[in-house]
One Martini backbone bead per residue (centre of mass of N, CA, C, O) as a GRO file, in nm:
protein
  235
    1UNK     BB    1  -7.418   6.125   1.796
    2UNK     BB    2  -7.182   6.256   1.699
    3UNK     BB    3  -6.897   6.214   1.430
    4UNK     BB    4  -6.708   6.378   1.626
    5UNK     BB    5  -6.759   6.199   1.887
    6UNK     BB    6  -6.701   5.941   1.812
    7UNK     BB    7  -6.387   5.987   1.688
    8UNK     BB    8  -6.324   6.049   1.950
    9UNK     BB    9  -6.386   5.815   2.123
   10UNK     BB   10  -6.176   5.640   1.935
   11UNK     BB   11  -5.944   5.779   2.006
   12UNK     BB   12  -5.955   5.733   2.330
   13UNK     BB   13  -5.911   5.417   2.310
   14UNK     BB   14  -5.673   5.372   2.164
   15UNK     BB   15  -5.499   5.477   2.340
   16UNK     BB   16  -5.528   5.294   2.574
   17UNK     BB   17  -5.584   5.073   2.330
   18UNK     BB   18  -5.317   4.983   2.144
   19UNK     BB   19  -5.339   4.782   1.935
   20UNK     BB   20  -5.186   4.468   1.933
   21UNK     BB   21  -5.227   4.241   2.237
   22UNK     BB   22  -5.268   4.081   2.493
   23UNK     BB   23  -5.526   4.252   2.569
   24UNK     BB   24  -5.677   4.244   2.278
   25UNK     BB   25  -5.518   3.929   2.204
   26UNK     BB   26  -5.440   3.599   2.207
   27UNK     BB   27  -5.342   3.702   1.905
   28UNK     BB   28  -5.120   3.944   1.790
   29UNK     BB   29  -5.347   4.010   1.523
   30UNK     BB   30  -5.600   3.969   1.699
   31UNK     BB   31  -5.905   4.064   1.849
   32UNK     BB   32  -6.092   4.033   2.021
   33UNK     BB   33  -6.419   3.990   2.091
   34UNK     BB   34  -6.431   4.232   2.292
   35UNK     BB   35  -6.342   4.487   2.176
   36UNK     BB   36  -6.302   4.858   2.259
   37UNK     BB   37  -6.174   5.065   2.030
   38UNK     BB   38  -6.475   5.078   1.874
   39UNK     BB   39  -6.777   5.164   2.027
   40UNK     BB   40  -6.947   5.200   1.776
   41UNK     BB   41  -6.919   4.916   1.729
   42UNK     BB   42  -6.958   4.740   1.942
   43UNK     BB   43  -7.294   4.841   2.009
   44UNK     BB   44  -7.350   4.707   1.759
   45UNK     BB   45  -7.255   4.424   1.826
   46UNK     BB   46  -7.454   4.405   2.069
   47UNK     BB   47  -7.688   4.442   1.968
   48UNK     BB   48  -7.713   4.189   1.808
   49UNK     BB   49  -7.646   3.989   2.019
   50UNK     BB   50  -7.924   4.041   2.112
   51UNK     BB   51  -8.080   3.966   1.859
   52UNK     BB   52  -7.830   3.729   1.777
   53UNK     BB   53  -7.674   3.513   1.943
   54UNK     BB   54  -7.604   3.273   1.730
   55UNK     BB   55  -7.413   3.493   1.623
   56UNK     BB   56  -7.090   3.599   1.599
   57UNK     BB   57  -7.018   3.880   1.668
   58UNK     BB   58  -6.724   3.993   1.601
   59UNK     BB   59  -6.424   3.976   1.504
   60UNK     BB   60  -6.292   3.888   1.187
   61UNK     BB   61  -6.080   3.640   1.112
   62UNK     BB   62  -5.869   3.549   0.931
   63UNK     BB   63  -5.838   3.360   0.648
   64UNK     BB   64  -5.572   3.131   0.613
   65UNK     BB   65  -5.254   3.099   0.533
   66UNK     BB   66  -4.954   3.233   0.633
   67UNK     BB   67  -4.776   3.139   0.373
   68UNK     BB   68  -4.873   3.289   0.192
   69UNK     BB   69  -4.868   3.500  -0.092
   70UNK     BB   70  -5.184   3.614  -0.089
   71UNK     BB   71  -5.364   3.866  -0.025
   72UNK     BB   72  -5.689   3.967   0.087
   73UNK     BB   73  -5.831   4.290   0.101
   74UNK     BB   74  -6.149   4.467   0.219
   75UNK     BB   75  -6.353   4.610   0.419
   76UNK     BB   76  -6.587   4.437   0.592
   77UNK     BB   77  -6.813   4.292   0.707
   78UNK     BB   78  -7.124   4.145   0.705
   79UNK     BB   79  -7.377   4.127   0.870
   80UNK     BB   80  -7.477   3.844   0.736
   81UNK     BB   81  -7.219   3.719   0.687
   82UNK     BB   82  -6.944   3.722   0.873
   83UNK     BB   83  -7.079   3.816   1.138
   84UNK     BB   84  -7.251   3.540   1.139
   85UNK     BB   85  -7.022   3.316   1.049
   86UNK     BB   86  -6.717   3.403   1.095
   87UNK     BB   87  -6.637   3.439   0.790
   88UNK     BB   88  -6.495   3.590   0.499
   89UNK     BB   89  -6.676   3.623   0.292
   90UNK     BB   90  -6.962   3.456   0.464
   91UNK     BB   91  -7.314   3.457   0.358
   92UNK     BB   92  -7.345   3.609   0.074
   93UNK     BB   93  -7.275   3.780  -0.250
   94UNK     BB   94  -6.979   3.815  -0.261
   95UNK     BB   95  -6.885   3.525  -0.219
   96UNK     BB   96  -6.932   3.408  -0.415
   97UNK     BB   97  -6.763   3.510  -0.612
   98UNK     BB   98  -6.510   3.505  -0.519
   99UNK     BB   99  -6.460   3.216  -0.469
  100UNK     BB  100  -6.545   3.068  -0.711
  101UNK     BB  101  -6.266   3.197  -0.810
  102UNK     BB  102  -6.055   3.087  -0.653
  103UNK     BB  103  -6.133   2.808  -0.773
  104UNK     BB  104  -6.107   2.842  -1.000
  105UNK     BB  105  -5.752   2.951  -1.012
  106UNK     BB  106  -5.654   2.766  -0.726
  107UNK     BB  107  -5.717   2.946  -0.444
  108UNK     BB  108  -5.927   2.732  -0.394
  109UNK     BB  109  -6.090   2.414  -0.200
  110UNK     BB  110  -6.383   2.291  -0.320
  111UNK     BB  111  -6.724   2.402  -0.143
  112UNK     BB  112  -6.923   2.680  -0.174
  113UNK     BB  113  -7.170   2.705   0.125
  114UNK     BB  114  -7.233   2.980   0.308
  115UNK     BB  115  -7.019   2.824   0.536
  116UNK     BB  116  -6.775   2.714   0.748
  117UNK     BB  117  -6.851   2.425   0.740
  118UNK     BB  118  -6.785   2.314   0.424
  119UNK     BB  119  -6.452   2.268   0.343
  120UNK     BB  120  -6.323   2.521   0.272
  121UNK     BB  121  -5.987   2.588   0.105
  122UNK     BB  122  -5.691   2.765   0.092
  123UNK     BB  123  -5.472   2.860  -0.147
  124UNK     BB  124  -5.219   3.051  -0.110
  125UNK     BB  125  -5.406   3.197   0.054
  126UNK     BB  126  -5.548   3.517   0.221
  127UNK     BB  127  -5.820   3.639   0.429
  128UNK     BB  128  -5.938   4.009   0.481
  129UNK     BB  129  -6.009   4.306   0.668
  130UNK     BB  130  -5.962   4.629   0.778
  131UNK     BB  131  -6.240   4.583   0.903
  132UNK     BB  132  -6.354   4.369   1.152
  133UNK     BB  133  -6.608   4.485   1.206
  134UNK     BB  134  -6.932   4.565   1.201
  135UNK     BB  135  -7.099   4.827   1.010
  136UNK     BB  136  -7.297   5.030   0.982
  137UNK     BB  137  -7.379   5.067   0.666
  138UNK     BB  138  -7.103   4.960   0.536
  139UNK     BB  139  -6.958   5.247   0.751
  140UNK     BB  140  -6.682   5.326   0.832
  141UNK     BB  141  -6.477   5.520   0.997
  142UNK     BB  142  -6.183   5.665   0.987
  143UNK     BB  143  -6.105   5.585   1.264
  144UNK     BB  144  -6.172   5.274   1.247
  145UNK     BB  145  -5.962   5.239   1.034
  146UNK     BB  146  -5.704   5.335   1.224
  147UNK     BB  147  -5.791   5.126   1.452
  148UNK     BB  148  -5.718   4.838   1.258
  149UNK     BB  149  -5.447   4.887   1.112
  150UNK     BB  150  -5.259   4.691   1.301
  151UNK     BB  151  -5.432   4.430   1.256
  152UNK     BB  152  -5.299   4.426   0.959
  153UNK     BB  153  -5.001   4.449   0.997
  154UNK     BB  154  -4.955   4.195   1.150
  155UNK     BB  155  -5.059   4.003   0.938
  156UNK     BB  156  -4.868   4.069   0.757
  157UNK     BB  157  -4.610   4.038   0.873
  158UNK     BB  158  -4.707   3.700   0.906
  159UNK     BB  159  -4.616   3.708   0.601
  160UNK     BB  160  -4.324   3.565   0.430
  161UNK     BB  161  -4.442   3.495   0.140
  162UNK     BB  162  -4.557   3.768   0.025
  163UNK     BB  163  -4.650   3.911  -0.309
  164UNK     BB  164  -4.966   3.994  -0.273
  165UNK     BB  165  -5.242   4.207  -0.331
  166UNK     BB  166  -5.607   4.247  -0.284
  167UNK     BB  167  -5.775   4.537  -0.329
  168UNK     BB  168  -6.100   4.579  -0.217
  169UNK     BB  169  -6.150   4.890  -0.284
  170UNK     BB  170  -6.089   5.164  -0.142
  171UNK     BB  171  -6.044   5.126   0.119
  172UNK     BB  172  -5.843   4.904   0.100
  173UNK     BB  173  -5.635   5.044  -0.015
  174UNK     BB  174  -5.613   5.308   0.145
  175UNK     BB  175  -5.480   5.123   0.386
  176UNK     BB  176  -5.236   4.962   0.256
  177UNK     BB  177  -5.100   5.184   0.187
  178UNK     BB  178  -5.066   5.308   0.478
  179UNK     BB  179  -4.927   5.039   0.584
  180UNK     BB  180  -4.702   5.065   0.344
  181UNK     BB  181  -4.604   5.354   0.339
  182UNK     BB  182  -4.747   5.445   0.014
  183UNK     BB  183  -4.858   5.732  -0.134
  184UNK     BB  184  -5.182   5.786  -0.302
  185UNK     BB  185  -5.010   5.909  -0.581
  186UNK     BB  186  -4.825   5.634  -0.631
  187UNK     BB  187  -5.122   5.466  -0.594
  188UNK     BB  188  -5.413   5.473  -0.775
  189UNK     BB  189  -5.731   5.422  -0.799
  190UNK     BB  190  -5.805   5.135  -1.017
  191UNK     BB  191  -5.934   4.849  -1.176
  192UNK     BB  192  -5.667   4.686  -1.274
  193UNK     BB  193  -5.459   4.788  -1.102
  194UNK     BB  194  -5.075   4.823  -1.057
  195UNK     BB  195  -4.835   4.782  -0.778
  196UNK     BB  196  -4.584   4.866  -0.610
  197UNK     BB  197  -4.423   4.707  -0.328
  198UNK     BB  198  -4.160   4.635  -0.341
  199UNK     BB  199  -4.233   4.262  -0.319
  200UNK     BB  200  -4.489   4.372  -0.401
  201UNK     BB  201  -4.793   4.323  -0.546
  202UNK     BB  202  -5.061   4.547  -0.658
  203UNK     BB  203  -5.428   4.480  -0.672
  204UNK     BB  204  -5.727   4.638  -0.844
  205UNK     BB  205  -6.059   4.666  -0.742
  206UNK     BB  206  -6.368   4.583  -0.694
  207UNK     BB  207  -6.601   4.550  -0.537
  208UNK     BB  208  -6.798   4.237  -0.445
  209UNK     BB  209  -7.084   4.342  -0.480
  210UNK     BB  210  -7.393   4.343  -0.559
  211UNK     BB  211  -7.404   4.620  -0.644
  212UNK     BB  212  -7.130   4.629  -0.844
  213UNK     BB  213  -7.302   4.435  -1.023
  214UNK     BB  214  -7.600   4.528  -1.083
  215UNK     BB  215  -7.488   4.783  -1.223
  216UNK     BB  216  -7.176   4.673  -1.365
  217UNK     BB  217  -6.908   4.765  -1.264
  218UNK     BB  218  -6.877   4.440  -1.197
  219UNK     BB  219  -6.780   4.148  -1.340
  220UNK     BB  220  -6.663   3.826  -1.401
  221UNK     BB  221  -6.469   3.894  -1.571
  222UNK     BB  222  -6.320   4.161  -1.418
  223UNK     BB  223  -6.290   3.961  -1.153
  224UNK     BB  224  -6.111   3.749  -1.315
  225UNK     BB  225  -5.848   3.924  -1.442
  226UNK     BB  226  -5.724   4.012  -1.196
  227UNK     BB  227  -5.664   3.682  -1.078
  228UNK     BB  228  -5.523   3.592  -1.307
  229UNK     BB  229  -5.264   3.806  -1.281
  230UNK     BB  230  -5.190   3.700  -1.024
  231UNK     BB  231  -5.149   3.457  -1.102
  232UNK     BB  232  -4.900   3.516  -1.306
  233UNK     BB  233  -4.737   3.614  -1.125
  234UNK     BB  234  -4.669   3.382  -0.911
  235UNK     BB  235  -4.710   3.112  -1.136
   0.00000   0.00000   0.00000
């Protein structure tokens, strides 16, 4: 199957089941577990779930209270990590940075263990990401992008006091803006940039995955000073 014809199933499945409600999530922020509106994601976590009976494979829900001021937004699940385990960016190498600067910044309390019931609780933060279902080599089509977009927008909606939003890499940034109705040029993706958005602060980051650390794009310093200026804004 062409991606040109994956995105048109993927487009004619929205139309038909579009958007958060009742049909689609017993919360109406979130998807079902058997979620049907991107085929080719549906089909991915099918084969897993029959290879892998015991992980996750569902849509994987925001993790943390909705009354955060900080919303950390994600790329999508990772295979072996949230797909897994069912928390985001828990049980990867990801999720090491991410969680470990969070603990240091007072954003997490506990201990990270790679697990969700490690008993690791979130601090006026909440995560989530672009895109719920894991996509085959961690690559979402712009369609199932568009098609998840409003699953992120109702989580925004229910967070009265947020103030803040993490964007890790490219995909996230540009959904975020795009669902805060945003334009591109005026907020461009950059590592460490800041833009504002209303009452809200937008912060940029590289996504904090293996390849982007292992190959030094991204180290602990800099993925540490973003969350910094976080705090700060804060306070």
């Amino acid at each position: 199957m062409t991606n040109s014809t994956i995105e048109q199933k993927t487009k004619e499945s929205r139309r038909s089941s579009a958007g958060p409600s009742s049909s689609v999530s017993g919360q109406s922020n979130e998807p079902r577990p058997d979620c049907p509106l991107c085929p080719r994601l549906k089909d991915y976590r099918d084969a897993n779930r029959a290879q892998h009976p015991h992980w996750f494979n569902s849509p994987v829900p925001s993790f943390g209270p909705a009354d955060a001021q900080l919303l950390i937004v994600g790329l999508a699940p990772g295979l072996q990590g949230a797909n897994r385990t069912g928390r985001p960016f828990t049980g990867d190498f990801a999720g090491d940075l991410l969680y470990g600067t969070l603990i240091e910044l007072g954003f997490a309390r506990g201990s990270y263990e790679a697990r969700p019931d490690d008993g690791l609780t979130l601090v006026d933060c909440r995560i989530g990401n672009a895109v719920r279902c894991v996509p085959p080599q961690n690559k979402p089509l712009p369609a199932e992008i568009r098609t998840c977009r409003p699953f992120m927008k109702a989580a925004i909606d229910e967070m009265p006091r947020l103030r803040a939003i993490v964007m890790l890499g490219r995909v996230a940034h540009d959904s975020t803006l795009k669902t805060l109705g945003i334009r591109a040029p005026d907020a461009p993706f950059a590592h460490g940039a800041e833009h504002q958005a209303g009452s809200i602060r937008l912060f940029d980051s590289y996504h904090c995955s293996r390849y982007n650390t292992n190959t030094r794009r991204l180290t602990p310093e800099m993925f540490r000073a973003v969350f910094t200026g976080v705090r700060k804004h804060l306070g």
